[in-house]
N, C-alpha and C positions, 0 to 999 in steps of 0.2 A: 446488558451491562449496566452498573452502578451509574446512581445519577453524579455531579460531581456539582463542586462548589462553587458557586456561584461570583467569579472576577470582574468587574467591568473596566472595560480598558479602551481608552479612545481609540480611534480610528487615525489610518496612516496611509500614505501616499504610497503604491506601490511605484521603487527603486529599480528595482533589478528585471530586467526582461530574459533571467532563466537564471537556477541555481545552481553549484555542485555541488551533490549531497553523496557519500561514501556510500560504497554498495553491502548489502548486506553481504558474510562472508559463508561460506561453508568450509570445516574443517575437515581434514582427512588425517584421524589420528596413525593409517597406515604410515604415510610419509611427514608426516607433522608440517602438512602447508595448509594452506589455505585458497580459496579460489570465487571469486564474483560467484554471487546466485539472484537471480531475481526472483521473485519469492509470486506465486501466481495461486491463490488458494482459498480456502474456508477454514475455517472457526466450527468448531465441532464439543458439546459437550463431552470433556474426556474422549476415548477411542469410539462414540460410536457410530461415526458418520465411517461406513467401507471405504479403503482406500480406492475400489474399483468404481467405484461408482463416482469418487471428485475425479479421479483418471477419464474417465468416459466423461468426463465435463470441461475436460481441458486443461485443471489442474494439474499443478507440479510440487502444490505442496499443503499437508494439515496441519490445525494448529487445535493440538488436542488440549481443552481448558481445564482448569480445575483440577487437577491430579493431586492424589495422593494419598486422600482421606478413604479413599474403597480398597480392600486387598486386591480385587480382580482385575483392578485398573489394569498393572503395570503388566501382568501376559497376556491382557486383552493387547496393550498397547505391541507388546516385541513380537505376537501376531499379525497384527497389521505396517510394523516395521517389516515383515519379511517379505510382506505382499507389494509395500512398497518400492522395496529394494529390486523385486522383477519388474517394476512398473516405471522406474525412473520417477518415484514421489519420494520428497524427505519431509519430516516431520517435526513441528517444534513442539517441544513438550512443555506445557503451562502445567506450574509447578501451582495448587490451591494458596489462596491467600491465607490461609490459614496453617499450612508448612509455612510458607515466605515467614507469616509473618509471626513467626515464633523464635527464627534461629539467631540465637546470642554467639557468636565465632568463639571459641574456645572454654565452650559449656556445650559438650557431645551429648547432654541429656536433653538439649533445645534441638535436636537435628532431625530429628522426625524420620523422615522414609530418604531424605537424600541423597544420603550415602547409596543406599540400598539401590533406588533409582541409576546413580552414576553408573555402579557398578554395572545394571544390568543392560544400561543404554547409552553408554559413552563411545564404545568401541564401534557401534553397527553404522552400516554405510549410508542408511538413510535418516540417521540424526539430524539435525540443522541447528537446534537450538532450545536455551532454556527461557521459557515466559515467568516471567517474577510476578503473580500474583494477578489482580485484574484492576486497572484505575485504580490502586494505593493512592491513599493522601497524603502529604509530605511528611507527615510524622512516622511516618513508616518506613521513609529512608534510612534509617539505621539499621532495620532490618533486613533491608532488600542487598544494604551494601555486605552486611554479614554474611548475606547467604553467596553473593556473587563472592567472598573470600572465600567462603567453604567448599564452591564448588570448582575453582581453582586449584583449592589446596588437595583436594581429592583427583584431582588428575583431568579433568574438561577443559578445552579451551574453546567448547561449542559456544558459539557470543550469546550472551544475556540478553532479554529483549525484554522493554516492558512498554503497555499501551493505554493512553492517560486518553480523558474526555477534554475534546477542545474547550470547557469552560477551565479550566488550572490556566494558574498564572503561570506567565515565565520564571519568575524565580520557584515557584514548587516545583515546575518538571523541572529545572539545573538541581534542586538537592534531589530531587525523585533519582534521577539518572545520573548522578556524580561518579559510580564506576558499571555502568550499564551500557551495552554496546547499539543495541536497535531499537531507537525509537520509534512507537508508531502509535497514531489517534485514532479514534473513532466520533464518529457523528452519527446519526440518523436522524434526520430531519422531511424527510417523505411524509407524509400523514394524512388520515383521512382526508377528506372532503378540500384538500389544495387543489386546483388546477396542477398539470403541466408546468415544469418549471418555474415554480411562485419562489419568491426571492427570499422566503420563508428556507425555503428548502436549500435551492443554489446556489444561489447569490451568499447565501450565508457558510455554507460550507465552506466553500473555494476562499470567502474572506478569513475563515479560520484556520484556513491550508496556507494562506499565504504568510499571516504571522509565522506559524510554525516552521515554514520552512525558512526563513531567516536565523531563528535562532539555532536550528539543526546544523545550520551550516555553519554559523559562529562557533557553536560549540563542539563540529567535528564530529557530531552521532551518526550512525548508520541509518538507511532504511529509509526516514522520514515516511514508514510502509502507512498506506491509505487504507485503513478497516472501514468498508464500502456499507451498506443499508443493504443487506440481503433479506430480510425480515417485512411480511405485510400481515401482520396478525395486531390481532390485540396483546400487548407483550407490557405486563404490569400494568399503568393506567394510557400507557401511549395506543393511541388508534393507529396503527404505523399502514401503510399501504406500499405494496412491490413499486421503487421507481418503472418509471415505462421504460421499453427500448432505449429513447432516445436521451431519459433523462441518465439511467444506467451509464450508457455507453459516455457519456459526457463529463459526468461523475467520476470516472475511471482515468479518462485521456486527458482529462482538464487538469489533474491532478498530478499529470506528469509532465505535461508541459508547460503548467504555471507555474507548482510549484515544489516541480524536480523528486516528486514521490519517487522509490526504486523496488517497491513491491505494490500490489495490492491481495489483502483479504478481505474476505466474504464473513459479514455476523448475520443468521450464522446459516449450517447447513444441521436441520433437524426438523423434520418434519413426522414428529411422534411427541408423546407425552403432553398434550394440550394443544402444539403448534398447527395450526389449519383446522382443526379439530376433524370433523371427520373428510374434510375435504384435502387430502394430501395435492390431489392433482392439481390445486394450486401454486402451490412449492415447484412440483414438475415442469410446468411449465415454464415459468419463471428460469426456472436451474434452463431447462430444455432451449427455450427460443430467446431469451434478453441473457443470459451469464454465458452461456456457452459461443454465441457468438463473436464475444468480446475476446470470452480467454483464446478463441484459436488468432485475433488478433493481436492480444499481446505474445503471445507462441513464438508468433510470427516474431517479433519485435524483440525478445528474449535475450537472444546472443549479443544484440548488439546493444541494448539494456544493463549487459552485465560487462562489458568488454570496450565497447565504442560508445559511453554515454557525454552525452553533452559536448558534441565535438564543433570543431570549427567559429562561428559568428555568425550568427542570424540574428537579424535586425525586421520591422516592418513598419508600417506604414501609422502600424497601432499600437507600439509599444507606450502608451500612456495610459494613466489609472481610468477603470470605466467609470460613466458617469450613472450607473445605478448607486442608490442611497442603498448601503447594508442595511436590513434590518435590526432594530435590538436586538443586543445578544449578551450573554455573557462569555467573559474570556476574553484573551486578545485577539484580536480579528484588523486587518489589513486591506485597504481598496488594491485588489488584480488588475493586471491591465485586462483592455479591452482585446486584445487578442493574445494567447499562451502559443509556445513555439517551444521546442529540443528539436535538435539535430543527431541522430545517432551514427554509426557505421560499422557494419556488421564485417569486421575483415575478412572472416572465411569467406562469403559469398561475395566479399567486394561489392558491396550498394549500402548507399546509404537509407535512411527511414527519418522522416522529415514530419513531425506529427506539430500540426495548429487544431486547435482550437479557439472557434467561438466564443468569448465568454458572457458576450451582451443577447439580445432577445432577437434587434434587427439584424437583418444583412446586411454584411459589410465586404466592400469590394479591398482583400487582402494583397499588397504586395511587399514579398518579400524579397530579401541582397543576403546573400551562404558568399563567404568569402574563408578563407586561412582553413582550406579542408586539409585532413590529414593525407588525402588519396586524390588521384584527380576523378574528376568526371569522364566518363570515355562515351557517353552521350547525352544529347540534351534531352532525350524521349524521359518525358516524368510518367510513370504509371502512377492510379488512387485502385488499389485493388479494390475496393469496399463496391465501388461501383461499377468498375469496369471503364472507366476513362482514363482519356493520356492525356496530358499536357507537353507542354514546351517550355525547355529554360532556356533565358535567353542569356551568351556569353556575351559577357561587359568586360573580358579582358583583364588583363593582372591577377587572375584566379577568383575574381567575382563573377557570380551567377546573380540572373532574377527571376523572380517565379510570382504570378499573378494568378489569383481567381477569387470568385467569390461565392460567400460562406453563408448558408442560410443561417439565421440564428440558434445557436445554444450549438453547434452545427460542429464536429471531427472531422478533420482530414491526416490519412495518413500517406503519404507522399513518396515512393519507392523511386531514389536516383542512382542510376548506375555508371 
């Protein structure tokens, strides 16, 4: 992805010990409604990453880029729409910046292939969504907002999503996104020769996850969707390197319980055309033992992601800003607390999903107080599937619970109360 321009923005206190951010939507032009999606997927140059192949990875959704400027694209694309649609995958279609960024609203000779597109993938059941270009710079909000009226006016009410590099200011993404429904960032910051977890990498993302999710939530945009560092190639002049397991996994869950992400994609899934070069099975891997783990854990966590997010009052013991120094950076960037926390509850299954995160280096011994749940508890047995341990919550009475343990650093727990 585009490098972006370069903002410097001081540093802030993190406020809030968990956010609400609106869920991304899926439309069903059958019945003209709408319904929660949690968006669980990869970034694909145009159609050609298989849909069967992100399916056997745990994915639930593509995000096919660049579209528009090749004729084959778009039956490439309503072919792997159909393989989708038996697969329980929807698909967001990234419209090229170069469609976006031509259409004048009421000059049909600025309209490129959009029409043409609506037409052929507005109605199918594994739609999701239109991506408006790729990191546009705010002078291109005239066109993105053109194109979100023309695809309106043509009949779509699949939400517009567009995804900006955490260096843009907060005032460029509010004109970027003035009538755009899903917002979502990207970072890569992994890179050769860092250690594990260098603050280069972590510590600076999550502070530019946590600016962003304040203003997401001011300004009422969907998604606040996390575009994750799937990429360890030499990719333009960056030496990028696969996070590890543990930094992946941290990456992902940090994101959601600091700071109230409601999808995550992968950039990107391609492993042809220069990527790996002759070594794919690095990619494989990668996909194989650190992604795929994750997504059967957000799977897990899915329904209640889209349905029970952010419920009840959970408080700790470490809701205060960590005392790591952010690195320089550009863009606006936020100090996290020292420990992230959501509360979910999946009502079908009746259990809640209690996901903390670590976000400092040491162990820290975590306790938490869950009080004002929508459902009661009908035991204190706490499962952590990941590992296979049970805990104990302890009743404090008046509908408060407590729950203790502790967290190696950089360290996930997801928490199954039932």
């Amino acid at each position: 992805m585009g490098a972006g321009a370069a903002v410097a923005v001081a540093e802030e206190s993190a406020t809030r010990s968990s956010y609400t951010i609106p869920p991304v939507q899926a439309w069903d032009p059958r019945s003209d409604s709408f319904a929660p999606y949690f968006p669980i997927g990869w970034y694909s140059f145009g159609p050609s990453a298989r849909i069967e192949e992100l399916a056997d990875n745990g994915a639930n959704t593509a995000l096919y880029a660049g579209m528009g400027t090749e004729a084959w694209e778009l039956g490439d694309t309503l072919q792997q729409m159909d393989v989708a649609k038996e697969l329980g995958v929807k698909i967001v279609v990234g419209l090229h910046g170069a469609v976006v960024g031509t259409v004048q609203f009421g000059k049909p000779s600025t309209y490129g292939v959009v029409a043409e597109y609506v037409k052929a993938l507005n109605e199918h059941p594994a739609m999701l969504g239109w991506q408006l270009g790729d990191e546009f710079s705010a002078d291109a909000a005239p066109r993105i907002n053109d194109t979100v009226r023309l695809l309106r006016e043509l009949g779509s009410k699949h939400q517009t999503w567009q995804v900006h590099p955490h260096t843009w200011s907060q005032a460029d993404v509010r004109q970027l996104m003035a009538h755009t429904d899903v917002c979502s960032y990207d970072g890569y910051t992994y890179i050769e020769d860092q250690p594990e977890f260098a603050n280069k990498a972590c510590a600076r993302i999550l502070a530019w996850q946590q600016a962003k999710a304040e203003l997401i939530q001011t300004e009422g945009w969907a998604g606040n969707v996390n575009i994750t560092q799937a990429v360890g190639c030499l990719c333009g002049d960056s030496p990028f390197r696969f996070p590890t397991v543990r930094e992946y996994r941290w990456n992902v869950f940090s994101a959601i319980s600091t700071a109230g992400a409601r999808g995550t994609m992968n950039w990107i899934y391609s492993y042809w055309g220069g990527f790996y070069a002759d070594d794919p099975q690095r990619f494989f891997d990668f996909r194989d033992h650190v992604v795929l783990p994750v997504n059967r854990e957000q799977r897990m966590i899915a329904r209640a992601m889209e349905s029970g997010y952010n419920v009840g009052v959970v408080r700790s013991n470490l809701d205060e800003p960590t005392s790591i120094t952010i690195p320089p950076a550009t863009g606006p960037r936020s100090k996290f607390n020292k420990v992230g926390h959501i509360l979910l509850y999946d009502v079908k299954d009746e259990k809640y999903f209690l996901i903390v995160s670590n976000n400092e280096s040491q162990e820290h011994d975590v306790r938490l107080t869950l009080s004002d749940l929508p459902a009661r508890v009908s035991s204190l047995a706490v499962e952590e599937p990941r590992r296979g341990r049970e805990l104990e919550l302890r009743n404090e009475g008046g509908g408060r619970y407590a729950l203790q343990d502790r967290l190696a650093g950089y360290d996930v727990a997801i928490y199954v109360l039932r």
